[in-house]
N, C-alpha and C positions, 0 to 999 in steps of 0.2 A: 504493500500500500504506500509506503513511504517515499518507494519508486516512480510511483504513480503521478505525488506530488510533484517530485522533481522536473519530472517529463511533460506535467502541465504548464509549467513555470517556462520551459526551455519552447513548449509552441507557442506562447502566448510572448516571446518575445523575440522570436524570428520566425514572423510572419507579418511583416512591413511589408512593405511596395510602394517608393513614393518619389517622386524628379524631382531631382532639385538640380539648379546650376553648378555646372562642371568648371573647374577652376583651377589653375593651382597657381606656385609662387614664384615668380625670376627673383634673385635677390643677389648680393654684393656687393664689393668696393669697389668703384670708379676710381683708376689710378694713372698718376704721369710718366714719362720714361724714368723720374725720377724715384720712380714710387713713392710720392704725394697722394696722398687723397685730393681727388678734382671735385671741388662745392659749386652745387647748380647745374651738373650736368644733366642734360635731357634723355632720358628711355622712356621712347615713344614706342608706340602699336598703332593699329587702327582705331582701336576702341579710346585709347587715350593712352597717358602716360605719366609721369614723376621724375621726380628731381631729386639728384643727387643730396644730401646732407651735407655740414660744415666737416664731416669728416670721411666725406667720400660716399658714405652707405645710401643704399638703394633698396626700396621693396616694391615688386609690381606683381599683381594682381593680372593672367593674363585667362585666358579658354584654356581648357585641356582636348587630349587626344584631338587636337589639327594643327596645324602647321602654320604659326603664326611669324609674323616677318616684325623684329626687333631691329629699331634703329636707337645707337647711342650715337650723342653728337654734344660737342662744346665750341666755343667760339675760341678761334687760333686752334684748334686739334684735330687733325683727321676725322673724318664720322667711322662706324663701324656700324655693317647692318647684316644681319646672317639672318636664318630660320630656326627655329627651334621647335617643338612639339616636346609637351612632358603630358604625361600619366594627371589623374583626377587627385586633388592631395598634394602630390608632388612637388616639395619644395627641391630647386636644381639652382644651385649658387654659384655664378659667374664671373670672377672679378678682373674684366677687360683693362688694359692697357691702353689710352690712348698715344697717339704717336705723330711728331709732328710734320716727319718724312714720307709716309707711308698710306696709302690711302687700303683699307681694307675692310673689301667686299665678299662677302663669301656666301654663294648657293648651296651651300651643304646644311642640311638638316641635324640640328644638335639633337639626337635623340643619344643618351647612352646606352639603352636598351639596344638598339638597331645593332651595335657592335658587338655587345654580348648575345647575343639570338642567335648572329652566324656562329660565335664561337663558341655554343653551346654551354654559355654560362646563364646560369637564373640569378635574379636578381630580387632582394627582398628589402621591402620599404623596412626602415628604420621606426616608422611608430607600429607598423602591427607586430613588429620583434617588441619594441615594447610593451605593447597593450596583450598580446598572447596570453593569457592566461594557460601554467604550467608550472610543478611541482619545482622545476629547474626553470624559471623565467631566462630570456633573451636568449640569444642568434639559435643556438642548439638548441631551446627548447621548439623554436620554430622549422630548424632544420628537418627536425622527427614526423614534419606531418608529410614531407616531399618524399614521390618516388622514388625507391632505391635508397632511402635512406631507414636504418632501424634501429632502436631500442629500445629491450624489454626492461627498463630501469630508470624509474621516474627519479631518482634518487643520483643519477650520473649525469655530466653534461659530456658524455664520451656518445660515439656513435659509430657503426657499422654502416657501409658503402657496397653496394654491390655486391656482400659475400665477405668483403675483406674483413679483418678484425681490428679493434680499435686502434691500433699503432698506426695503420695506413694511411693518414690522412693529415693535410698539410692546412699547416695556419699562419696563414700571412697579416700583419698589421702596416700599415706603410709601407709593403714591398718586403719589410722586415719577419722575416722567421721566426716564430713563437716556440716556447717547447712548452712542457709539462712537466711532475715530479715524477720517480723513476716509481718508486714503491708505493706511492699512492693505489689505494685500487679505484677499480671506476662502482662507486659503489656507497656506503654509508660514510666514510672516510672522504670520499669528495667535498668540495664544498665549491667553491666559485668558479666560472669560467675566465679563462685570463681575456677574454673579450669584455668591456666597459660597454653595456649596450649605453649608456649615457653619452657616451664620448660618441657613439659611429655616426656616420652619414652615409655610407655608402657599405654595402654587406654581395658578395659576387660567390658565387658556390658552382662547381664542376664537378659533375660524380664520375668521370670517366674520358678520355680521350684528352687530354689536356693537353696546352701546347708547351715546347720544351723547354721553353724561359720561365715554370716552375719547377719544382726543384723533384727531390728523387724520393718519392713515394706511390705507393700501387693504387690508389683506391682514390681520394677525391683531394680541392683543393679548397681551401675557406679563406678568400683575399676580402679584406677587412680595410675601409678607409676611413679615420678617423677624421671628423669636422675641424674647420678651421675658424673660429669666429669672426664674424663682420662685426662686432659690438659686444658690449657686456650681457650676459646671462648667466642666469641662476638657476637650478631645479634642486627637488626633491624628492623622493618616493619612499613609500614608509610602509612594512606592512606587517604583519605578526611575527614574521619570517626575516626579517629585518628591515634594512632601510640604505639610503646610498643618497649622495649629496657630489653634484656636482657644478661646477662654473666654468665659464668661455671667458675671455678678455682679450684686449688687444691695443695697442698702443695708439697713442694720437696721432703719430707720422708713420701708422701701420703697418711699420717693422718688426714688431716682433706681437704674438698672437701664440695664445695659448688654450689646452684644456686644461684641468683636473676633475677626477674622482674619485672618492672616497666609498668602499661599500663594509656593512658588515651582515653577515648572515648569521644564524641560530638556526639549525635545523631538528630542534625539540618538537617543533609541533609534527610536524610530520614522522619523524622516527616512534618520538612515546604514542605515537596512535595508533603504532604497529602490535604485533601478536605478541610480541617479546618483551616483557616489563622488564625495566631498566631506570639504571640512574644514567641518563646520557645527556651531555653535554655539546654537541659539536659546534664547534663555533670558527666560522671564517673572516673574515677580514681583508683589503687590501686599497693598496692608494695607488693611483694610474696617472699619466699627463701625458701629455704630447706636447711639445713649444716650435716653434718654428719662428727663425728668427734673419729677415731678407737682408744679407751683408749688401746688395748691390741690386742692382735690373739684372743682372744674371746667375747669381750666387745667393740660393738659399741654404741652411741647414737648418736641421731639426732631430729633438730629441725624443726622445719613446723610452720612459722610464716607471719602474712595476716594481713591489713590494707586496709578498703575499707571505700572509702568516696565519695557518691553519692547526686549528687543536683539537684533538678528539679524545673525550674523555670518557669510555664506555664501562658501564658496571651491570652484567646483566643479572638478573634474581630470576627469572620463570618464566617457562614459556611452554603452552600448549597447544598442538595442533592435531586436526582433527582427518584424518584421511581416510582410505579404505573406501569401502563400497557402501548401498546402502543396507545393503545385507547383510555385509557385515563391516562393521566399523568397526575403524582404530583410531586411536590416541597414544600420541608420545606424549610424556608430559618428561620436562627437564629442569632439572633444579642446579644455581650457577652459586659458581664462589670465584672471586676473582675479578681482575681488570683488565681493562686495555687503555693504554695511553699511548697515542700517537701523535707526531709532530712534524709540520711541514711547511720552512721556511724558503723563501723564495728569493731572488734579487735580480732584477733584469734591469740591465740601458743599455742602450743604442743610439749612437749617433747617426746622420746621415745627411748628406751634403749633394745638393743638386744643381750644376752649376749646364747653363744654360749658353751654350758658345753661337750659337746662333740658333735661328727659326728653324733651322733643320734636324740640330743637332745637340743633344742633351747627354751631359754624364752626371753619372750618380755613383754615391762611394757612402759605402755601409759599415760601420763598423758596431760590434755587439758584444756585451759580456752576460751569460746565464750562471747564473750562481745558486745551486738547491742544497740545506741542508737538511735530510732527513731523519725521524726516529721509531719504530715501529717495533715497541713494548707492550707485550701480552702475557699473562699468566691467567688462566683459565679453564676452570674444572667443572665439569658438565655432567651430573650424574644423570642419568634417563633412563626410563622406564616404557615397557610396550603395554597396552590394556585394551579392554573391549569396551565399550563407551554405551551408555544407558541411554536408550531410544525410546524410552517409554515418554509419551507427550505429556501423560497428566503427572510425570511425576517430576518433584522438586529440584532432582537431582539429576534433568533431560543436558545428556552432552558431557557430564562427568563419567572418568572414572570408575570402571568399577570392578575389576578385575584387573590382576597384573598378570601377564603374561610371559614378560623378560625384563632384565636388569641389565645394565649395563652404566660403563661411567669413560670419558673422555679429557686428556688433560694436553691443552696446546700453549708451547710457549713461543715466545721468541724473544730476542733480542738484536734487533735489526736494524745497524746505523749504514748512511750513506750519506757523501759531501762529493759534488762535480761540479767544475765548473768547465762552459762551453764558453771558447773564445771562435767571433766570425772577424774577419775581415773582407769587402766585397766590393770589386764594382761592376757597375751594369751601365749599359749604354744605348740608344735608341737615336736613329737616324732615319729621318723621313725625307721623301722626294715625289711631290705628286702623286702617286699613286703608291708608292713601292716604301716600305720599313723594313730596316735592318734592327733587329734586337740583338744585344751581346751581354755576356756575363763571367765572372769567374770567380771564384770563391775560394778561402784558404779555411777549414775548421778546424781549433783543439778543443777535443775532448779530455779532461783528467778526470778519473773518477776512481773516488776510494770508496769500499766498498765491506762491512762486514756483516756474517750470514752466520744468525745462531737460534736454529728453531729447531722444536719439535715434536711429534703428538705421541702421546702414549694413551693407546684404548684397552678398553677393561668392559668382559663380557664374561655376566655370570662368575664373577671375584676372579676371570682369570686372566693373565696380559696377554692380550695376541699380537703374534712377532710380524714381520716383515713376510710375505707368501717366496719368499726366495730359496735357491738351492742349499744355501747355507742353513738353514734353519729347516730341514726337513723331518717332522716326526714320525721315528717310524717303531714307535715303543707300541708294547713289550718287548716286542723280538729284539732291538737295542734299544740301549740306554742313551737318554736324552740328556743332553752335556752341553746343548747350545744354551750361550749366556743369555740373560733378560734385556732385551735390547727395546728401542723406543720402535712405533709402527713407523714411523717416518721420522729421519731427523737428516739435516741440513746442515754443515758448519764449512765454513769458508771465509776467507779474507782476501782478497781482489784489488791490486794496482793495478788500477785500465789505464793505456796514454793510447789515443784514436787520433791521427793527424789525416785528413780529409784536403781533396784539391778537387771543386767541382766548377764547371763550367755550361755554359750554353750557347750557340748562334741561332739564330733563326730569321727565317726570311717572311717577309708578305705583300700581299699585294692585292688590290682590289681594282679591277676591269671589268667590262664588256665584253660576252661571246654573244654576237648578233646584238639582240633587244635584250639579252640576259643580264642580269647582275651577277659576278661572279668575285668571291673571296675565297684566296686558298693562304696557305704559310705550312712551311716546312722548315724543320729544324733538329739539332741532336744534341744531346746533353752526353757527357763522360763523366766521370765521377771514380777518384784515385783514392783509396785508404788504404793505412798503414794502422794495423794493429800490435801495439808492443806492451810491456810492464813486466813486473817485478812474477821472474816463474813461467814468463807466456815468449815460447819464439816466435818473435815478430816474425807478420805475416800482411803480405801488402798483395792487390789485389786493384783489377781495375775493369771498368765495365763502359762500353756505351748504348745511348736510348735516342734512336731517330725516330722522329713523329709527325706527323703531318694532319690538315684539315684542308676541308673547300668546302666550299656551302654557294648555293647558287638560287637564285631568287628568278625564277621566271618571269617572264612580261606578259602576265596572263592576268585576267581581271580581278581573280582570286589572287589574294594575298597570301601566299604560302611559300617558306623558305626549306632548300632539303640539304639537307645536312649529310657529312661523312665526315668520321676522322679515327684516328689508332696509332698504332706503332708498337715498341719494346721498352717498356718500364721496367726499371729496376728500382730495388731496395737495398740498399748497403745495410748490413746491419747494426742496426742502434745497439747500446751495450744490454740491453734488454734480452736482444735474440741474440747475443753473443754465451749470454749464461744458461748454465741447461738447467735440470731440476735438482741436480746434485748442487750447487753454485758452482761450476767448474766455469771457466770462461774460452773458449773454444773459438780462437782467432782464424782458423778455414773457416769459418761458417762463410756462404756466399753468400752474393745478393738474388733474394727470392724475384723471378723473373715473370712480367705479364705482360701476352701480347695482349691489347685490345682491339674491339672492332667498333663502333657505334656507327648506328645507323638513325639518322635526326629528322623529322621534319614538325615545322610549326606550322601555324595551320591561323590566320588571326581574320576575323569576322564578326559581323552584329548580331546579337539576338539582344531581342524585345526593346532596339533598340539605343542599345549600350555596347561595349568592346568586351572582346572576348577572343580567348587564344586556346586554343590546343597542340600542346605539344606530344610527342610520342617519339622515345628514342628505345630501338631492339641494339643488345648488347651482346657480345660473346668475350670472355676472358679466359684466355689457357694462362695455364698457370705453371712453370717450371722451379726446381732447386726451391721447391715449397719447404719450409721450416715447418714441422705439425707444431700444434702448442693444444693444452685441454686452457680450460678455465676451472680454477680453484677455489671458492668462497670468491667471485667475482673476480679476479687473478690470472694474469694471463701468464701462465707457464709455457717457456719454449723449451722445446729438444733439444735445439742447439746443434740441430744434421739438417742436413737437404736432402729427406729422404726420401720426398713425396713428389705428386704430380697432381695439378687441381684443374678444377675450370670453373667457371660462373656462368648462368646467362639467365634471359631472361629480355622483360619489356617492359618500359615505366611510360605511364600517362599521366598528364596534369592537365586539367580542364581550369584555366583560370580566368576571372574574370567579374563583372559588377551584378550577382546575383542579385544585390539589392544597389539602389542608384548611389552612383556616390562614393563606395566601398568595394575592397579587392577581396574576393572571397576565392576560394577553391578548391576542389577535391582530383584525388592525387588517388593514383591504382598501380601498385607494383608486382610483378610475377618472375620469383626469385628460385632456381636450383643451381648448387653450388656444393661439389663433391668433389674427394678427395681421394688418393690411392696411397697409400704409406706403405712404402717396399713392396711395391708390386703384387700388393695382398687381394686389389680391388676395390673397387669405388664405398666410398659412404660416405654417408655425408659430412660436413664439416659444421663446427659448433655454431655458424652462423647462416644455417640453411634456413634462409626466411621465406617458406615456399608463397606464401600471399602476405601484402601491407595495404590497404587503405588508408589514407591520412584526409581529412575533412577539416576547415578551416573557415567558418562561417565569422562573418560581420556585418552586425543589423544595428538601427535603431527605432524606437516607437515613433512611428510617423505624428500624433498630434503634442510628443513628446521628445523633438530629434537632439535632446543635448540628453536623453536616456537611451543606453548605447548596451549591445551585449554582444559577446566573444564566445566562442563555442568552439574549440579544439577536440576533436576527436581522431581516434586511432586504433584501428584494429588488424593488429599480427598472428597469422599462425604459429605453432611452435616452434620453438626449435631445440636440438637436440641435449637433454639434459645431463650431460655430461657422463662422466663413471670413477667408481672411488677410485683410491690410492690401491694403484701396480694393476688398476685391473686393464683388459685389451679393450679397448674401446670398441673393438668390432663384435665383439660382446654387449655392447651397450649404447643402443640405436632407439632408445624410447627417446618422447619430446614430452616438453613442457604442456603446460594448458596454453590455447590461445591466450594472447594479452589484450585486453579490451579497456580501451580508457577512456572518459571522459570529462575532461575540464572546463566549468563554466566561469567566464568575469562579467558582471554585473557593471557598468560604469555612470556615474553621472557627472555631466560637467557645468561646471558650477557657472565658471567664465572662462573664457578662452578669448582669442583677439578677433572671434568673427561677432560674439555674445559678450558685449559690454554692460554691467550695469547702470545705474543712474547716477549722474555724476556725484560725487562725495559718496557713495555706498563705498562700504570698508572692502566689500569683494575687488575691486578693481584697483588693488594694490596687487596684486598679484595677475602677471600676463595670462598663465591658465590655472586653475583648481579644479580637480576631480576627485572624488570619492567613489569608493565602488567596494563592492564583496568576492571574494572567487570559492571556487567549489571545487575539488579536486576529488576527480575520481567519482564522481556525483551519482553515481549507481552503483559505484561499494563493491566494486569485482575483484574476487580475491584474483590477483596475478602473482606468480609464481618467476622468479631468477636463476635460483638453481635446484638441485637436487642436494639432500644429505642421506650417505647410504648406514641405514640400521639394518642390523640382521636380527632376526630373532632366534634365539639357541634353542627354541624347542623343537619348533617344526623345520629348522635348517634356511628357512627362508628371508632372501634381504630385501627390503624396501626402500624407494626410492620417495626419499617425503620431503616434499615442498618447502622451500623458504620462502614467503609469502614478502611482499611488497605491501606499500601503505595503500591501508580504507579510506573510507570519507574522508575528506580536512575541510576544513570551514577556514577562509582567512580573509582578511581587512586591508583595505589599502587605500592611500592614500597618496595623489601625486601634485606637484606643485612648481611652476615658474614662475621667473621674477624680471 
């Protein structure tokens, strides 16, 4: 019944329908060859136009989705007149250069979409990454609704690409390389994305086929552009879950321009909601900026600087869950002693320098320091018990308890420090000619990483310790006497000097022409990538690869607006010190780079219904997969082998239907169809831990037509299983069961108080503030239990082991509040 309400709630608040004018924002700074701000310059339209400010700045109000003709002009200064078309919403920030030699005229269409389309990048507004309502808010938590993209863990902001696993996938900030902590897992222990959705302006995502000027990863890429401010700003967001504060600024002779933000998270509410009573604490934190500061009309730099300090304080006391059939049912119930306390401190800068030698010709020179200090302390004893669970309805004690059936008890420890730092040094260049761009790169990386590994489980079944299933420990009493010592079920000890010295680079070429009436774009390019693995105990072992790749995409001159796409090549993976460790911690410097051709196959499809814009894309994929590294996943843990001993392949076909289901707003639903198997020593196909055979992702935004500043968010997601992994030493080809489907749904509630379209009356206290919004979110809003991994219990009576659910969070109810100034 409860569900009923929910579900009444979500139609009675998307089910608008209503036109309103289509609009969006040209905005920036008017500037001199001097880089002054030029006061009183004219950006005109047809419909009218606006003038510059005493400090350069500009905001114009123009039509969305047509092709509007923008003239800037000043007296003594060149005019400047191009075309532009943006999206509905769409603020696109421009800050022209006038010039007093140079007259420039340009019939090119500023769309940035138009350029990513052919190059098979999506593109995702900056406020529905904000407004999304999701247990993990911004870019990732929005990434999870697109096809081809998956995960079954509301509690990570990691994600799976076509098949790959979460290592595969590349994140750019500024051009600049991001990384991650090494031992974090993607899981309760996470806590923020090193992505500031406060800071972004611009968010570009590639699940496949990408061009060679990113760098050496199998699976996708997430290029990230952080805002530059035209003026001072201020926001805030605040919600149960925590809160984050950020500001723009920029100098009078706007030279130097800046971000910051501040976040901190608590993720209590959603963990104590879970099946597992605990004293848990997790708590995240971090401060972000970006500055950029114009030494000249040709020389800018700019900084990108991160501090992330994460704490996890877990103490679990009980935990019962209920599985089996309905005929017959089970319950484990577990009783804990013990903590965990984990630490993970972070330290990123980067400088970067882009000096501008002429209108052709742009170099850029990167440099970067990553510094992770990690600590992962656990002592935890876990005694559990198996029972038959009381089904009787009328009675008191429906769902408890009531029989035991087995005993058992589990004790994990660890002691696990690590400290790397990654030095980049890089630069990249870009040369344009009418039609034709050269891109170039090359790259020097140190990795040092120190490393020590001290864990281990001891299980206890029926009062007695069970060993390791290996040859050493064979019992074969009475006939002999048993003499093998009491050893732990699993334990791990190692100490590791990594030094990784990397040389990677890139060329590539492009060009954009006419075959006949045709539009046509292709670019081809190769990347190599040189490492040398050494340290204390390990003969260095050096190693080198290259990745040619190519695209074309070609737009017919047909009435129908539809672009067809190809693109592929040979990807590699060098391996991070991650897939250099096996599950021994041994560090294993042959490991190769895991190899994957791709193929994509792209076409868009953009057209009106009822009225409004609307696009369909659909890309079919194939991925072989060579010198595959297997890994299981462990308590969310990605454990590698540390061999190339396998052979894989992906494929499958993602669709996205996007567009203004209601006027005004970009909604869309997204269908993906994923098989992705593996063959480990030539044993045969099965499938891999990340066979997501079907994804749906739904993405609604509405508001109440006699009410349009009451606004609601509807995120929805639903995945087939995927493969539930198998205990410690067992063959995985033994162990080919899946999870439950994952089924989610997140609702945000919003009202906006004031924004700059919804002004109150002059002197109302609301109009101190540029926007105010209030709103509710619902996470999970129909209470589906979903399941992450498996934990394997055996029972000692009947011989049989069970495969029981680690369930993910129910219902959450949370508050929010957001705020500009």
């Amino acid at each position: 019944m409860k569900n009923s309400y929910l579900f009444l709630i979500f139609c009675l608040i998307f089910t608008s329908n209503i036109s309103l004018a289509q609009t969006a924002i040209l905005k920036g700074v008017i500037l001199n060859e001097s880089n002054q701000p030029v006061s009183g310059a004219e950006i005109m339209n047809k419909d009218g136009g606006t003038l510059s400010d005493e400090d350069g700045v500009y905001v114009l109000s123009i039509p969305a989705n047509e092709d509007v003709r923008i003239k800037i002009s000043y007296l003594g200064l060149k005019n400047i007149s191009f075309k532009i078309n943006l999206k509905e919403n769409q603020e696109y920030e421009l800050n022209p250069v006038l010039k007093t030699d140079i007259e420039q005229m340009s019939e090119v269409v500023i769309s940035g979409r138009e350029r990513k389309t052919v190059e098979g990048i999506t593109t995702l507004d900056q406020e529905t990454i904000r407004m999304t309502p999701s247990a993990q808010p911004g870019v990732e938590g929005l990434l999870k609704t697109l096809p081809g993209v998956s995960s079954t863990n509301e509690l990570s902001t990691q994600y799976t690409v076509r098949g790959g696993n979460f290592d595969e996938n590349l994140v750019y900030v500024n051009e600049i390389e991001v990384y991650r902590p090494f031992l974090i897992r993607s899981g309760q222990q996470e806590g923020l994305s090193f992505v500031n959705n406060d800071l972004v302006r611009n968010v570009d995502f590639s699940a496949g086929g990408f061009q060679a000027k990113y760098g050496d990863k199998l699976s996708s890429v997430l290029d990230i552009t952080y805002r530059r401010p035209t003026q001072f700003d201020l926001s805030a967001d605040f919600s149960l879950l925590g809160g984050s504060i950020a500001a723009g600024a920029i100098s009078k002779n706007k030279k130097i321009a800046g971000v910051v933000g501040v976040r901190y998270r608590d993720n209590s509410l959603l963990v104590n909601a879970k099946e597992t009573e605990t004293n848990f604490r997790p708590r995240f934190v971090d401060a972000q900026t970006y500055l950029s500061y114009t030494v000249s009309k040709k020389f800018e730099l700019g900084f990108l600087g991160n501090i992330a300090i994460n704490s996890y304080d877990y103490e679990p006391i009980f935990k019962q869950t209920n599985f089996g059939t309905l005929t017959e049912p089970i319950a484990i119930s577990v009783f804990y002693e013990g903590q965990e306390k984990d630490k993970y401190d972070t330290y990123f800068g980067a400088l970067k320098g882009t000096y501008s030698v002429n209108e052709n010709l742009t170099l850029r020179f990167i440099t970067s320091l990553y510094q992770t200090q990690e600590q992962e302390y656990f002592d935890i004893l876990a005694a559990y018990s198996l029972g038959t669970v009381n089904t009787d309805i009328g009675s008191e004690d429906l769902g408890e308890v009531e029989f035991q059936e087995g005993i058992g008890a589990q004790l994990t420890h660890a002691r696990n420090d690590l400290d790397a730092l990654i030095i980049n040094a890089e630069h990249k260049g870009t040369y344009i000619k009418n039609q034709h761009q050269l891109d170039w790169g090359i790259k020097y990386t140190s990795e040092d990483i120190r490393d020590r590994i001290q864990e281990y489980e001891i299980i206890d079944s029926a009062g007695f310790s069970i060993r390791p299933p290996l040859p050493d420990f064979i019992n074969d009493q009475p006939y002999t006497p048993y003499t093998s010592p009491i050893v732990p079920f699993t334990e791990v000890r190692a100490t590791n000097k990594t030094k990784i010295d990397r040389i990677s680079g890139y060329s590539q070429y492009s060009i954009r022409t006419n075959v006949k009436e045709h539009e046509v774009w292709a670019n081809a390019g190769v990347r190599f990538h040189n490492w040398t693995v050494s340290g204390d105990g390990i003969n260095s072992h050096t190693q080198t690869v290259f990745s040619p790749r190519a695209q074309v995409a070609i737009k017919p001159d047909w009435n129908t607006d539809m672009i067809f796409r190809a693109s592929g090549g040979w990807y590699h993976q060098p391996p991070f010190y991650r897939e250099l460790r096996d599950s021994l911690g041994t560090v294993r410097p042959q490991v190769k780079a895991q190899q994957s051709m791709h193929l994509v196959l792209g076409n868009d499809y953009s057209f009106e219904m009822w009225g409004r814009p609307f696009k369909l894309t659909t890309e079919l994929y194939y991925k072989k997969l060579t010198d595959v590294n297997p890994y299981t996943i462990e308590n969310v843990r990605i454990r590698y082998r540390a061999r190339n001993n396998a052979v894989a392949y992906a494929e499958g076909v993602d669709v996205r239907l996007n567009g203004e289901f209601v006027p005004g707003t970009e909604s869309w639903i997204s269908v993906g169809v994923l098989k992705t198997e593996e063959n480990i020593d030539d044993r045969g196909y099965i499938s891999r831990p990340t066979d997501q055979r079907l994804k749906v992702g739904i993405l609604l935004q509405d508001y109440v037509p006699n009410i349009p500043n009451l606004k609601g968010y509807l995120n929805l997601v639903y995945q087939t299983g995927v493969p539930g992994g198998s205990p410690s030493y067992a063959d995985p080809y033994d162990f080919q069961s899946r999870l439950r489907d994952y089924r989610r749904a997140d609702l945000g509630i919003l009202y906006v108080v004031v924004d700059q379209k919804n002004r109150r009356k002059e002197g109302n206290f609301f109009n101190k503030f540029k926007e105010l919004q209030l709103g509710f979110e619902i996470y999970n809003i129909f209470d589906n239990q979903n399941a992450i991994t498996n934990t394997f219990v055996r029972d000692v009576n009947v011989k049989q082991q069970y495969a029981l659910p680690n369930f993910l969070t129910p219902r959450v109810f949370n508050v929010r509040v957001g705020m500009k100034f």
